[in-house]
C-alpha positions as CSV (number, residue, x, y, z in Angstrom):
1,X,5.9,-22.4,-24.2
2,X,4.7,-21.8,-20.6
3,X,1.5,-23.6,-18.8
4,X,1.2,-21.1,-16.3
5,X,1.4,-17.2,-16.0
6,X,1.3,-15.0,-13.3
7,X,-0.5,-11.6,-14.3
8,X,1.4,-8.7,-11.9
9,X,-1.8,-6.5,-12.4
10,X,-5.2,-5.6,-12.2
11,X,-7.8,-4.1,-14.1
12,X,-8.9,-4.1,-18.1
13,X,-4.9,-4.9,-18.9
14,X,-5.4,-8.2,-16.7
15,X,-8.7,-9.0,-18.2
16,X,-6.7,-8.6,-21.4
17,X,-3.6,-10.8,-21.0
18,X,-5.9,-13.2,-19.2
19,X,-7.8,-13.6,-23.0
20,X,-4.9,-13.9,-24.7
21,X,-3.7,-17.2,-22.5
22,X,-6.9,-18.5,-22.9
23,X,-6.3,-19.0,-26.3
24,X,-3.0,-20.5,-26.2
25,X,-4.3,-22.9,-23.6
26,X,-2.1,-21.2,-20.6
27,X,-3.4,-21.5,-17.6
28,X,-3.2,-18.0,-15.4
29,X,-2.7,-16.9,-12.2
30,X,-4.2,-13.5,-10.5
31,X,-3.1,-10.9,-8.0
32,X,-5.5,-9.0,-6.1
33,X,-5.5,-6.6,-3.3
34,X,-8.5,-6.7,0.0
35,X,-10.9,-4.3,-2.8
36,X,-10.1,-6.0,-5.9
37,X,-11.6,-9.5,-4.4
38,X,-14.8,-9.4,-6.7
39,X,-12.7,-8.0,-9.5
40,X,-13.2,-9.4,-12.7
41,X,-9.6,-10.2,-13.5
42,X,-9.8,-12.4,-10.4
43,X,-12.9,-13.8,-11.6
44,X,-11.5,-15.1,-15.1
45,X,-8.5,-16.3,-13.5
46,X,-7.7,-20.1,-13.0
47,X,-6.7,-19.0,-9.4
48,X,-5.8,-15.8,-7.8
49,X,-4.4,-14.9,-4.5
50,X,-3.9,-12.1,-2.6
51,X,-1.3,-9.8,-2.2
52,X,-2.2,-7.1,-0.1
53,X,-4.2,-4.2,1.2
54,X,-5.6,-1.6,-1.3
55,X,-2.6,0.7,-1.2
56,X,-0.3,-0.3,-4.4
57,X,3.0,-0.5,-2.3
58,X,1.5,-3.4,-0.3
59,X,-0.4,-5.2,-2.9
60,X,0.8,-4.6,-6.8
61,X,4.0,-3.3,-6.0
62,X,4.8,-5.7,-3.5
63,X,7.6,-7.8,-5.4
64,X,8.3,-10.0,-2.4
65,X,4.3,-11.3,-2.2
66,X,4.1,-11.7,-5.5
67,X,7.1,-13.6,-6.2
68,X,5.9,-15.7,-3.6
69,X,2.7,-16.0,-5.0
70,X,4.4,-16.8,-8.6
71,X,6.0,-19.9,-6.3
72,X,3.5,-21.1,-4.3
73,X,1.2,-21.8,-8.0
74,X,3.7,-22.6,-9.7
75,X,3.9,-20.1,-12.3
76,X,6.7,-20.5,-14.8
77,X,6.5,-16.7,-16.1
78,X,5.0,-13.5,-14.4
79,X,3.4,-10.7,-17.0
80,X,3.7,-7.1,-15.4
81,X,1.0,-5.8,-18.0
82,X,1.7,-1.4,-18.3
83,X,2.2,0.7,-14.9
84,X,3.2,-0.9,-11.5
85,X,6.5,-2.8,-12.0
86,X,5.9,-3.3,-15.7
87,X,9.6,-0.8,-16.4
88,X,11.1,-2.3,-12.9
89,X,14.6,-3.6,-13.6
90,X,14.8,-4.7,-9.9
91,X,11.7,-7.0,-10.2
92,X,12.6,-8.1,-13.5
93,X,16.0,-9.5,-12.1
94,X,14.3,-11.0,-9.0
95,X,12.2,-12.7,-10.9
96,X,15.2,-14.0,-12.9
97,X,17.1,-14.7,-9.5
98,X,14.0,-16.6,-8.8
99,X,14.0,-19.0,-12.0
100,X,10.9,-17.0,-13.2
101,X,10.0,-15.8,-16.9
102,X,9.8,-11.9,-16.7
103,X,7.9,-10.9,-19.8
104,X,9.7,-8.1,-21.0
105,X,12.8,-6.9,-22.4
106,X,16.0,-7.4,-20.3
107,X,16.5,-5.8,-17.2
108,X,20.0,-3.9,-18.2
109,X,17.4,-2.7,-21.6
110,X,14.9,-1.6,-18.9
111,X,17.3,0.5,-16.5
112,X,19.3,1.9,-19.6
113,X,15.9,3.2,-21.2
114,X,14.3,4.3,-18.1
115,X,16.8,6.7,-16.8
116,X,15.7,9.6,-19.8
117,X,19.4,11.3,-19.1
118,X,20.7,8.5,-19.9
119,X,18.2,7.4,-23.0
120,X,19.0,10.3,-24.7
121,X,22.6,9.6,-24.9
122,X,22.0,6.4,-26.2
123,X,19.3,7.3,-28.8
124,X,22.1,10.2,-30.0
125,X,24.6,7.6,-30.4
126,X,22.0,5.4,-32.4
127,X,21.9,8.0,-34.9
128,X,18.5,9.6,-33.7
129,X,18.0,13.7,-33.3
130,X,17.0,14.4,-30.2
131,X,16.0,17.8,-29.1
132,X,18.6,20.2,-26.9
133,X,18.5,19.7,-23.6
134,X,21.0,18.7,-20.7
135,X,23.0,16.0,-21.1
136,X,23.4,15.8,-16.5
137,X,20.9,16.0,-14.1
138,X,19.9,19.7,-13.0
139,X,20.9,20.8,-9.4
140,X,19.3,23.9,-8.0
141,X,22.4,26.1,-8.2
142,X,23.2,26.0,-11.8
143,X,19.4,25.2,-12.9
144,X,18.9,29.5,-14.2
145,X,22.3,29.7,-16.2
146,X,21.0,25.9,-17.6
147,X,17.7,27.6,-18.6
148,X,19.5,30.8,-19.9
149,X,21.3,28.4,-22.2
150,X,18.8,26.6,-23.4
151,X,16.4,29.3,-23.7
152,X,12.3,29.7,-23.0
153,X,9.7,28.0,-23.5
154,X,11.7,24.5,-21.4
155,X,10.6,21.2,-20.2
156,X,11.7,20.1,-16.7
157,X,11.4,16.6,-16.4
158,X,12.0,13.8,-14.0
159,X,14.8,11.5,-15.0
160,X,13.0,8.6,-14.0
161,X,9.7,9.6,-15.2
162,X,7.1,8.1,-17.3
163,X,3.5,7.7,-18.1
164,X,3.6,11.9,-18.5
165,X,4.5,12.2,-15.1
166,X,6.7,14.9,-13.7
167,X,6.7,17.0,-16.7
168,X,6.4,20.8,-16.9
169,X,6.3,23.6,-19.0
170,X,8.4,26.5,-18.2
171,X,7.8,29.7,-19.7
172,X,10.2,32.4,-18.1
173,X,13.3,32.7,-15.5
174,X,9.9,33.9,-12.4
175,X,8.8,30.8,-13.1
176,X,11.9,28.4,-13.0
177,X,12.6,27.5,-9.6
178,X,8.6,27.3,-8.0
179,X,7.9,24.5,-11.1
180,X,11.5,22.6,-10.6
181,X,10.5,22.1,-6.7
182,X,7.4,20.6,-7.8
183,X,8.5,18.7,-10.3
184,X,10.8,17.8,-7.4
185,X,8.1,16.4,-5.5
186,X,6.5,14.8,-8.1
187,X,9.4,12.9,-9.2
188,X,10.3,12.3,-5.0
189,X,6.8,10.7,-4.6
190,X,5.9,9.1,-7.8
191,X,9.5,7.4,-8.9
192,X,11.7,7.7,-5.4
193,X,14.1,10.1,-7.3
194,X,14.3,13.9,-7.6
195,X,16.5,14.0,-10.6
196,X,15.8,16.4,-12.8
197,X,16.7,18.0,-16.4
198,X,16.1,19.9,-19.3
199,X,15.0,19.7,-22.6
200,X,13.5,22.5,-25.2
201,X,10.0,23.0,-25.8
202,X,8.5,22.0,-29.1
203,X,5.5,23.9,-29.7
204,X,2.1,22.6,-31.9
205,X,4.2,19.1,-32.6
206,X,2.2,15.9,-32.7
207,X,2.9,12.6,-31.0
208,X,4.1,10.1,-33.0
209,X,5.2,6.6,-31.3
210,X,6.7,3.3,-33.4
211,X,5.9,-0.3,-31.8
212,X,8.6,-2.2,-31.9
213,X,8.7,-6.2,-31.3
214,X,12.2,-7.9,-31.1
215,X,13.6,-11.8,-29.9
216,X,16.3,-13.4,-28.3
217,X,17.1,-14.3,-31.8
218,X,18.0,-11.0,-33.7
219,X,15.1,-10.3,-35.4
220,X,12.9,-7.4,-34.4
221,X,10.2,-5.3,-36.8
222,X,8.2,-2.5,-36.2
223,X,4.5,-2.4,-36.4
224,X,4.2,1.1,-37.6
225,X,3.2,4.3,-35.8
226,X,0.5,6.0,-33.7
227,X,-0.8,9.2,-33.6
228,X,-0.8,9.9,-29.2
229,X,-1.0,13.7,-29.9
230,X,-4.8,14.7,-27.9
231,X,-3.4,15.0,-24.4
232,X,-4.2,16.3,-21.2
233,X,-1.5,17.0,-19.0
234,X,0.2,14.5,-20.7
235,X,-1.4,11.9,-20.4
236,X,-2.9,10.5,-23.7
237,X,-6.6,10.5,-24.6
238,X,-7.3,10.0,-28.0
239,X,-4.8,7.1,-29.8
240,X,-4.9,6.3,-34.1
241,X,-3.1,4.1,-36.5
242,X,-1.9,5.5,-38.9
243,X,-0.8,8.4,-39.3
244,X,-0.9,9.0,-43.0
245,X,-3.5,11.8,-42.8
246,X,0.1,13.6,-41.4
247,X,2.6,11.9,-42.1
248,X,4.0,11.6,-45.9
249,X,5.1,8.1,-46.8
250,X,8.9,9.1,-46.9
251,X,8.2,11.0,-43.3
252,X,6.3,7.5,-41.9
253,X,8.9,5.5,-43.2
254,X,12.0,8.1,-41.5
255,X,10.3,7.6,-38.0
256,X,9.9,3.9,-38.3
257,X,13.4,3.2,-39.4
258,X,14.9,5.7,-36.7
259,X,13.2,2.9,-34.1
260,X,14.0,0.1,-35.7
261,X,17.4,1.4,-36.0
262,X,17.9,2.1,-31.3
263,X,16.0,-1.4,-31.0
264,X,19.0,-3.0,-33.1
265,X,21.2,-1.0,-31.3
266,X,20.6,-1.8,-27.9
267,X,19.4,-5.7,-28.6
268,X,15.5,-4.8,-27.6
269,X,14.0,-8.5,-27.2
270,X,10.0,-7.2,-26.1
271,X,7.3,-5.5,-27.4
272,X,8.5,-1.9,-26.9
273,X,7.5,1.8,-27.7
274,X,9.8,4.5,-29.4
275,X,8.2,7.8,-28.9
276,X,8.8,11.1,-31.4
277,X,7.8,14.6,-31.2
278,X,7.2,15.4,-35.2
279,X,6.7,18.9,-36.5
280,X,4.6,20.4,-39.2
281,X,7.8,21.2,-41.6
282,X,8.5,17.4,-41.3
283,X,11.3,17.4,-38.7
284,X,12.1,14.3,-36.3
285,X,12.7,14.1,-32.6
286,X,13.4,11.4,-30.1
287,X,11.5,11.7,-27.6
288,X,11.7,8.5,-24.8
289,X,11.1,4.8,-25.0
290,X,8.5,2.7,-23.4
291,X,10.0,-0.7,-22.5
292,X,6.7,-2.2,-22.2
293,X,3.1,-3.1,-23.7
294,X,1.3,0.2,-24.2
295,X,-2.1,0.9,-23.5
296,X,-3.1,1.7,-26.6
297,X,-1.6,-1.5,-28.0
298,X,-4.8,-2.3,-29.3
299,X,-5.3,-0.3,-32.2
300,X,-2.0,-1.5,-33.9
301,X,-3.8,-5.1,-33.7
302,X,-6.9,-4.1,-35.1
303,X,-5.1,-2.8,-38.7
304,X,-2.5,-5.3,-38.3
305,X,-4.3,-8.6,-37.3
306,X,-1.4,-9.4,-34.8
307,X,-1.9,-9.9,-31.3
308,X,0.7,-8.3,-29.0
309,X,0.6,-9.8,-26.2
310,X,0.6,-13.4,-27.7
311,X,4.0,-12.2,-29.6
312,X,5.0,-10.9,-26.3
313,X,4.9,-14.4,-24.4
314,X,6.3,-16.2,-27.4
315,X,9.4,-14.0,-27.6
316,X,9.5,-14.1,-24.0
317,X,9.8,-17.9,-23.9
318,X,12.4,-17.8,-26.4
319,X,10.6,-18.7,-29.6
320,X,11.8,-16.9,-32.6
321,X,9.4,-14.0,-34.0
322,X,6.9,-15.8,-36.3
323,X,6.7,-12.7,-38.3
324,X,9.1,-10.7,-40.8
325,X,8.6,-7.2,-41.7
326,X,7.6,-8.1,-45.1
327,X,4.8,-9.9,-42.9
328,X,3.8,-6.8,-41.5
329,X,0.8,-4.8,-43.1
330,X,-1.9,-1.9,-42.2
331,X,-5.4,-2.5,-42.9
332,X,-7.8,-0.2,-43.0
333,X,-7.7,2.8,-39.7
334,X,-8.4,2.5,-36.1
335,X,-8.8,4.9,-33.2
336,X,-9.2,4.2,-29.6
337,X,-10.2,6.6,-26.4
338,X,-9.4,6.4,-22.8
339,X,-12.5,6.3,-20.6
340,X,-11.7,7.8,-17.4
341,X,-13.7,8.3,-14.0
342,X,-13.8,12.2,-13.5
343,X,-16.5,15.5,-14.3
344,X,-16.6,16.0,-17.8
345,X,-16.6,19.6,-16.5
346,X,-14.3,20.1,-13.9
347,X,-11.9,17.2,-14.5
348,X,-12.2,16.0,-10.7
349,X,-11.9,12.5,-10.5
350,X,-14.9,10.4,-9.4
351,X,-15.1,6.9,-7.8
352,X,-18.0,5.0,-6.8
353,X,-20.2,1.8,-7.6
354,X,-21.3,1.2,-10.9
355,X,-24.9,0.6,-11.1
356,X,-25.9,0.5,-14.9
357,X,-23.6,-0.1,-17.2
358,X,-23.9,-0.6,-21.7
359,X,-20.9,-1.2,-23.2
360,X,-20.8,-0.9,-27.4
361,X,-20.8,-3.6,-29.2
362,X,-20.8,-4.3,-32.8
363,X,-18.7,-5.2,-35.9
364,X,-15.8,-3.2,-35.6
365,X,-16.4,-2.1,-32.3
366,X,-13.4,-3.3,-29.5
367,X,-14.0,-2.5,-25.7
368,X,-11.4,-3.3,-23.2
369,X,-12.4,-2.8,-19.9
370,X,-13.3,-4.9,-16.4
371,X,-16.3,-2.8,-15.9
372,X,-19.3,-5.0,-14.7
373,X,-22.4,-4.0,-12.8
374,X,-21.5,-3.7,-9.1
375,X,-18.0,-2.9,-9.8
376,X,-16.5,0.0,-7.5
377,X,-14.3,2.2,-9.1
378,X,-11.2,3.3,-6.6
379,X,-9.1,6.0,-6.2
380,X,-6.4,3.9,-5.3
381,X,-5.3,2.9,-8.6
382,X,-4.4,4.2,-11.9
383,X,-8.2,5.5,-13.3
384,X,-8.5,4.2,-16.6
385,X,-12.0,2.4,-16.8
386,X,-12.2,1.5,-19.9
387,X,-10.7,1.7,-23.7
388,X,-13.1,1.9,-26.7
389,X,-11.7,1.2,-29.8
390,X,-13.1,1.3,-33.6
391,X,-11.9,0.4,-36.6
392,X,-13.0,1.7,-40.2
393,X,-12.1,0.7,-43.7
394,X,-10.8,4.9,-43.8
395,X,-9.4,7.4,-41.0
396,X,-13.2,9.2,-41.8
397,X,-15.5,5.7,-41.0
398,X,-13.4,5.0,-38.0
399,X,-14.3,8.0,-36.3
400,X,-17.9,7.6,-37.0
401,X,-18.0,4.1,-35.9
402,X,-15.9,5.2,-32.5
403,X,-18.7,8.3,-32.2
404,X,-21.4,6.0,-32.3
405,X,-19.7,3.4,-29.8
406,X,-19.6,6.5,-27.2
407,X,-23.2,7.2,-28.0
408,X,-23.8,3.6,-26.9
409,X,-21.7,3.3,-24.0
410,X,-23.8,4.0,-21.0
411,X,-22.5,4.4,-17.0
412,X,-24.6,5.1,-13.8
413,X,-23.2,5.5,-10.2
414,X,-19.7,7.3,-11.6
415,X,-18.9,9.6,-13.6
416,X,-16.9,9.7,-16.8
417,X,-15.1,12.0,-19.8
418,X,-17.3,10.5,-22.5
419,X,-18.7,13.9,-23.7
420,X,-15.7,15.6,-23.6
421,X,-14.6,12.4,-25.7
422,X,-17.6,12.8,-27.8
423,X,-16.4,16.7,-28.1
424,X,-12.7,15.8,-29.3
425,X,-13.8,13.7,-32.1
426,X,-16.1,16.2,-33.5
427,X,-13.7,19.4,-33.6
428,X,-12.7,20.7,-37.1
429,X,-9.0,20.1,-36.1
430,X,-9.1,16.3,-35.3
431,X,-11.4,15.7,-38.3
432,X,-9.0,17.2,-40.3
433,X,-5.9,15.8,-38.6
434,X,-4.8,18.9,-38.1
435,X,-4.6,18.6,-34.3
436,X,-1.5,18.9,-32.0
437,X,0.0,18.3,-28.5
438,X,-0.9,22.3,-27.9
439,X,-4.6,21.5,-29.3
440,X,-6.5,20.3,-25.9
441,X,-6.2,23.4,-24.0
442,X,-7.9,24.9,-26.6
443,X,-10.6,22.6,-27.3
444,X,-11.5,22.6,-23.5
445,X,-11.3,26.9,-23.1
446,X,-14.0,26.6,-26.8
447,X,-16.5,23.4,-24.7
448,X,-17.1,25.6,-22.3
């Protein structure tokens, strides 16, 4: 086992991983940037150095400084957390190069799942369905008889996209080549490639992702599904485990051994995501994988009783998974919501410097967050402040326990999405699990 981790981030998933090592007696090592100084990751850290101005590419994506960093403490493993180089195969093989401990899957795993042309291919070999779409990267010229094929409503999506990034919806041949230059752009700027293609449009399908944990040793399990279906330009809001009040038991069962079954085939050896778009008739698409911890990692340990990240290091420092899949079991329900810093109303991000802050607390009640009085909130990074998560002996009692939690939570000097939060939970749809990916532009034309 290790005695010393670097964390490679910032924020409530630092604060996170730092809790974990704690309890297995690890000492850890943080990164910060010149505004992060007073950050409470750095705070909870056995020491912490800097890495850089505020701008990500000098400070959190700065592989060079941070390897150094790794060095100069003497950090046997670095933990990447979600975002920033967390699905990097070039860091991932520095820090091999460098006799360092990248916690994660392999690098080939990494740049095989990460390029979603390619992902694709290898999820149909697997034996997974996977929805129509172009099996080569779009180029301008032949992008309308491509579309023509394929037929309208489309997705045009970044190759090397993630996170619900460079992804949209294409409705007719007028609007085909103004939303593939954007997408462009947005894949240019966010992922350093422009490569683009196609895949059909599911309508009113929910969002239904498998965790996945495998070792060096040939032995990997699922931890069942979530529910990621309430989003917002695709990016997740609203996250549940599980998904019974939708899914039938043969269905849940399909879409867990479909993951299982491309983790065995490509020898996945990290906690990992396999995401599915699932229709009301029943029907099963592959979708991407994640080749990371999730956000929403927590709810799966609240009904399992596992904790993720401690698997994560374990199987990362070669130990064999302490856990079979008879092991594996779901207690009870749990949701969690993303907290973010932007008008309920208008969706305009916010930033500032919190000066009152009540977070919930209370059996059953999980906060993750590195919120503290004083703390600015930047535009800098990615904006999640906060996850609030409940858990109920029933899909019905964990809502009401998560409702009351966001009564409870309290924030002055920024603002935040809590009522439009507070909203989601209380429509007819999500109470009755009815709700789809199609469902939030709805909701948000009825709140207002």
């Amino acid at each position: 086992m290790f005695t010393k981790i670097l964390i490679a981030n910032r924020g409530e998933i630092a604060c996170r991983i730092i809790r974990t090592c704690q309890s297995l007696g690890i000492k850890t090592v943080a990164i910060y940037s010149t505004v992060d100084q007073q950050a409470l990751h750095v705070k909870m850290a056995d020491e912490a150095y800097l890495v850089g101005e505020a701008p990500p590419h000098d400070s959190y994506l700065n592989m060079s400084t941070i390897l150094d960093a790794a060095r100069t403490s003497g950090a046997q493993a670095i933990h990447p957390g979600y975002g920033f180089l967390s699905e990097n195969p070039e860091f991932a093989r520095l820090c091999q190069e460098a006799g360092i401990c990248f916690i994660g899957p392999e690098p080939d795993v990494m740049e095989k799942m990460g390029d979603k042309i390619y992902s694709r291919k290898l999820a149909r070999k697997a034996g997974l369905p996977i929805l129509s779409g172009t099996d080569k990267a779009v180029a301008n010229e032949n992008a309308a008889t491509k579309a023509w094929e394929l037929g309208f409503p489309l997705m045009v999506k970044a190759a090397e996209g993630g996170g619900g990034i460079g992804i949209h919806i294409i409705d007719s041949q007028e609007e085909l080549m103004p939303l593939i230059e954007r997408t462009r752009q947005v894949a240019e700027s966010a992922f350093g490639s422009s490569r683009l293609f196609f895949e059909r449009y599911l309508k009113d399908a929910s969002h239904i992702e498998v965790q996945l944990i495998g070792d060096q040793h040939g032995n990997l399990v699922h931890l069942y599904e979530r529910d990621c279906s309430v989003q917002r330009r695709n990016q997740k809001l609203v996250e549940e485990t599980p998904s019974s009040a939708k899914l039938t038991p043969r269905l849940r069962r399909r879409v867990c051994s479909l993951a299982t079954k491309l983790g065995n085939y490509i020898g996945y050896t990290s906690t990992g995501t396999v995401e599915f778009l699932v229709t009301a008739d029943g029907s099963v698409f592959f979708l991407e994988m994640n080749t990371r911890l999730q956000v929403e990692h927590g709810v799966t340990e609240l009904v399992t009783g596992l904790d993720l990240v401690e698997l994560q290091i374990r199987v990362s420092a070669g130990e064999a998974l302490p856990i079979s899949q008879e092991d594996v079991s779901v207690n009870g329900h749990a949701i969690e919501v993303r907290v973010y810093p932007e008008d309920p109303e208008t969706f305009m991000p916010d930033s500032g410097d919190i000066t009152d802050l009540h977070q919930p607390e209370g059996e059953h009640i999980r906060v993750d967050s590195a919120l503290c009085n004083g703390y600015t909130v930047e535009l800098d990074y990615e904006p999640l402040m906060a996850k609030i998560m409940a858990w109920g002996e029933d899909r019905n009692r964990a809502i009401k326990t998560l409702q009351r939690a966001l009564l409870e939570f309290r924030v002055e000097g920024v603002k935040c999405n809590v009522p439009l939060l507070r909203d989601i939970l209380a429509t007819k749809e999500f109470l009755a699990a009815t709700h789809h990916t199609g469902s939030m532009p709805i909701w948000i034309e009825e709140f207002q």
